[in-house]
C-alpha positions as CSV (number, residue, x, y, z in Angstrom):
1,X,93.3,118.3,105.6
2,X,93.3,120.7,109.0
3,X,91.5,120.0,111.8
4,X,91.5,121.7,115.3
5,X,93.9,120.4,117.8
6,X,91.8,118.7,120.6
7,X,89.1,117.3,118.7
8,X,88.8,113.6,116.9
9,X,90.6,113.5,113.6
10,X,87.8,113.6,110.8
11,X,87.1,110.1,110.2
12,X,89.5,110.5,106.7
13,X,92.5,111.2,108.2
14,X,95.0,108.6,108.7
15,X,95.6,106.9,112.7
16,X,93.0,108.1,113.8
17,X,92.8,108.6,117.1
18,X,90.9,109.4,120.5
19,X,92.0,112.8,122.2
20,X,93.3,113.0,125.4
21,X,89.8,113.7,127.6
22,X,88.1,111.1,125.7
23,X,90.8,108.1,127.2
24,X,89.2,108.8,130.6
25,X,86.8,106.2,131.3
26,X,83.7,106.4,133.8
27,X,83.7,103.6,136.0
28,X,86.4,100.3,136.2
29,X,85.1,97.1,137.0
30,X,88.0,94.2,137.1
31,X,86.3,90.9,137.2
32,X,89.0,89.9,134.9
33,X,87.6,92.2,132.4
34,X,87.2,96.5,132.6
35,X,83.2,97.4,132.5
36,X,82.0,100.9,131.9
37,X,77.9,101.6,133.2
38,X,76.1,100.3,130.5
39,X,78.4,101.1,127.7
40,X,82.0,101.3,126.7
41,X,84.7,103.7,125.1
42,X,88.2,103.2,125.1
43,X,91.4,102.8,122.4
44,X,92.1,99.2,122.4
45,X,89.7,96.3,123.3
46,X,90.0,92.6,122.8
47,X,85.9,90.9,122.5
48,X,84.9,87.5,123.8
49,X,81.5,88.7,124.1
50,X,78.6,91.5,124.7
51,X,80.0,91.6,128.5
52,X,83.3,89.4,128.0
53,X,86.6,92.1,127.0
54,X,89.4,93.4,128.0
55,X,90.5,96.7,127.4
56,X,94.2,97.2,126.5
57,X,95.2,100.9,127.6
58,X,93.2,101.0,130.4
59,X,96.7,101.8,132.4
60,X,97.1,98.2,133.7
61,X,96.9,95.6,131.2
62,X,95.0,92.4,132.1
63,X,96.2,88.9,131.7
64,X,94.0,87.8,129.3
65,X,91.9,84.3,129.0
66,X,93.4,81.0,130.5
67,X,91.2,79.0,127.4
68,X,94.4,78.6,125.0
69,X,92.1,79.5,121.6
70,X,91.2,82.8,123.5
71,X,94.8,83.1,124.7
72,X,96.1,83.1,121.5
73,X,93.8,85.8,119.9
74,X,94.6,88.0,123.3
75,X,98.6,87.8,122.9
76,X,98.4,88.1,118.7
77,X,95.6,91.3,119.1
78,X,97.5,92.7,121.9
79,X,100.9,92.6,119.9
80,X,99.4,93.7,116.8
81,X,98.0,96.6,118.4
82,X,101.4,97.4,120.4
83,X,103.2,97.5,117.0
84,X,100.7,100.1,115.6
85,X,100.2,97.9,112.3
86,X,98.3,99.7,109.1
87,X,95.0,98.4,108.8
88,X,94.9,97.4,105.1
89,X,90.9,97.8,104.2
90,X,89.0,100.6,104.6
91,X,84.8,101.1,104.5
92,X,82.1,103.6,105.0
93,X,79.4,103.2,107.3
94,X,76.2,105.2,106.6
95,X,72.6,105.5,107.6
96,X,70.7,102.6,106.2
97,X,67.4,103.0,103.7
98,X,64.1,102.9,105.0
99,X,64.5,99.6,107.6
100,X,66.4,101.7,110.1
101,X,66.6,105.2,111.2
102,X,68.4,108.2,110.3
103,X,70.4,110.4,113.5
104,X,70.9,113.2,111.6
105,X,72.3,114.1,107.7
106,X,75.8,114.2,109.0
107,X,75.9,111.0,110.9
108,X,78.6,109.2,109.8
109,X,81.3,106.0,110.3
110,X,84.5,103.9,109.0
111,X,85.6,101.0,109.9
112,X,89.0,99.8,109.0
113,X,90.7,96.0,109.2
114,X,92.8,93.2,108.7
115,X,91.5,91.0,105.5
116,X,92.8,88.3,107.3
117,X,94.1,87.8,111.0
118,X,94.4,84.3,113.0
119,X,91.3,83.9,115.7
120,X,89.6,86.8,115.0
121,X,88.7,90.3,112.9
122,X,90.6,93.1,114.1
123,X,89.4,96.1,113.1
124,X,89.3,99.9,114.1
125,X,85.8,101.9,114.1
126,X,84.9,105.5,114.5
127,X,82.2,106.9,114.5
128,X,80.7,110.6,113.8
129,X,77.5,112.7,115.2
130,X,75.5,110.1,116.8
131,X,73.6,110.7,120.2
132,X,75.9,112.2,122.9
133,X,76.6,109.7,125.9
134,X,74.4,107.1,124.3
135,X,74.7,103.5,124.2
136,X,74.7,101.4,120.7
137,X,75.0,98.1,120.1
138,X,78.0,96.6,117.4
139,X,76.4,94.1,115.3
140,X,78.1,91.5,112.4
141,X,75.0,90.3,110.3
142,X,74.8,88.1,108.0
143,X,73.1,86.1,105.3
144,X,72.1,82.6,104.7
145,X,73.3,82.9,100.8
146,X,76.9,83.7,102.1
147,X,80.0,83.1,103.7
148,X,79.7,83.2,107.5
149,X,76.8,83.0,108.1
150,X,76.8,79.9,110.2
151,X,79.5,80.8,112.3
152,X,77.8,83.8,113.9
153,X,76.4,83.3,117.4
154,X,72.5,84.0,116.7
155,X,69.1,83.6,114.8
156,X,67.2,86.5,113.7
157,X,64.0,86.6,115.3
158,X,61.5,85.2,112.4
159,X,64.2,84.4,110.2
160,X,66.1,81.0,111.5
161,X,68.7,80.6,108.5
162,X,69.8,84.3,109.0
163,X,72.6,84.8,111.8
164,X,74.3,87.3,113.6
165,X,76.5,88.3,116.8
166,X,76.0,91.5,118.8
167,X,79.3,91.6,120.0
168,X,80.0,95.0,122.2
169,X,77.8,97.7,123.4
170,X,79.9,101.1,123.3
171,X,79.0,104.6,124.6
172,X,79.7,107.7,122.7
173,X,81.1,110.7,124.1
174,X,79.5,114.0,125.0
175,X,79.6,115.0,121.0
176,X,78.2,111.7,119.7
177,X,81.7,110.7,119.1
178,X,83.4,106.7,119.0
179,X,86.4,105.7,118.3
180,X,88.2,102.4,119.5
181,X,90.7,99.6,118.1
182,X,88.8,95.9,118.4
183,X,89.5,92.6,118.0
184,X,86.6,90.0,117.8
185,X,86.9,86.4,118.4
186,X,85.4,84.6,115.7
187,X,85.2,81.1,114.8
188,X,87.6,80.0,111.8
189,X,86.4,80.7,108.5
190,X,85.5,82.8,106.2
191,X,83.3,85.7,106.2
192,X,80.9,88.1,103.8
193,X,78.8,89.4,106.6
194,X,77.0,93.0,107.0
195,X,78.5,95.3,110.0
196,X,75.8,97.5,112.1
197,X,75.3,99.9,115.0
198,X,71.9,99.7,116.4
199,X,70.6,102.1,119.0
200,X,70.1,100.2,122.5
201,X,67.0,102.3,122.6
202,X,64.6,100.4,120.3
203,X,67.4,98.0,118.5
204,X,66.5,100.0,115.2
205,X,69.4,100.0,113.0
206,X,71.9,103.9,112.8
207,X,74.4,102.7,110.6
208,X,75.7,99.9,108.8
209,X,77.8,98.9,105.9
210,X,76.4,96.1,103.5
211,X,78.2,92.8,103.2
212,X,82.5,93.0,103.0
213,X,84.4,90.0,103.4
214,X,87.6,89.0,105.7
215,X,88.6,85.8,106.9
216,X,89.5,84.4,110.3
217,X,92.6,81.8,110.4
């Protein structure tokens, strides 16, 4: 399929990948890790936390976590990203039914992983026609009834069995565009868990994919 040189690949295509103006990012902050304002967009990004990363090809590569767990997910993210390795699985992320909100009839993502990969899920979303230079949150959810579940960070308000881990805020760009490579530190385990954006506006949810499984050596 043809698309116009200088704008994102469609979310189909294979490697997909950010265009040149989009790699510039706003503001660098090393504390070890890179912050951008409030939200973040960039290529490559290794997640310890909401405010805990480190982005990869940010020009000057950091030297990751001294904890040896968190080492080890670095060095093994790092060099599967450097070695451009397919990402096997591949799922559609679209605006949820009544218990969210709807951007607009063309709003759109896919996020692509590893089934399996040791410390973490590494993973690469884009997304499509969301608010320009607006700040969502990514979400894993998941369910008391299945796999996971207790090895996500946090309780659902009113709902104590259910977990789940925001684990990045991101920033589209100026066309309601994201697109970056992530790996997530997760405990060991396996997991059937929902992913979601939610806006950082009024946490209501944009788009999500219902429950897919991976599993974290």
């Amino acid at each position: 399929m043809n698309w116009t040189p200088g704008r994102s690949a469609p979310l189909w295509a294979p490697d997909v990948r950010l265009d040149a103006n989009a790699r510039w990012l706003r503001q660098l902050l090393i504390i070890p890790l890179l912050a951008i304002g409030g939200g973040l967009f960039a290529g490559q990004i290794v997640v310890f936390g909401e405010k805990d990363f480190y982005i990869l090809d940010s020009g000057q590569v950091p030297a990751g976590p001294k904890d040896p767990a968190r080492l080890a997910f670095f060095e093994a993210y790092k060099a599967d990203a450097e070695s451009e390795a397919p990402l096997e699985n591949a799922l559609d992320l679209v605006s949820p039914p009544e218990w969210g909100k709807t951007v607009s009839e063309v709003t759109r993502g896919r996020i692509r992983f590893h089934p399996s990969f040791p410390g973490g899920f590494a993973c690469r979303i884009a997304l499509e026609h969301l608010l320009p230079d607006h700040d969502y949150i990514l979400t894993l959810n998941g369910n008391p009834e299945k796999a996971g579940n207790g090895l996500l960070v946090s309780t659902v308000p009113g709902n104590e069995k259910e977990r789940y881990y925001d684990f990045l805020i991101i920033r589209t760009d100026g066309r309601g565009y994201y697109d970056s490579g992530l790996g997530v530190f997760l405990r060991p385990g396996s997991y059937d868990v929902r992913c979601y954006v939610k806006d950082t506006g009024d946490f209501k949810i944009v788009l999500y994919r219902d429950f897919f499984r991976f599993e974290v050596k």
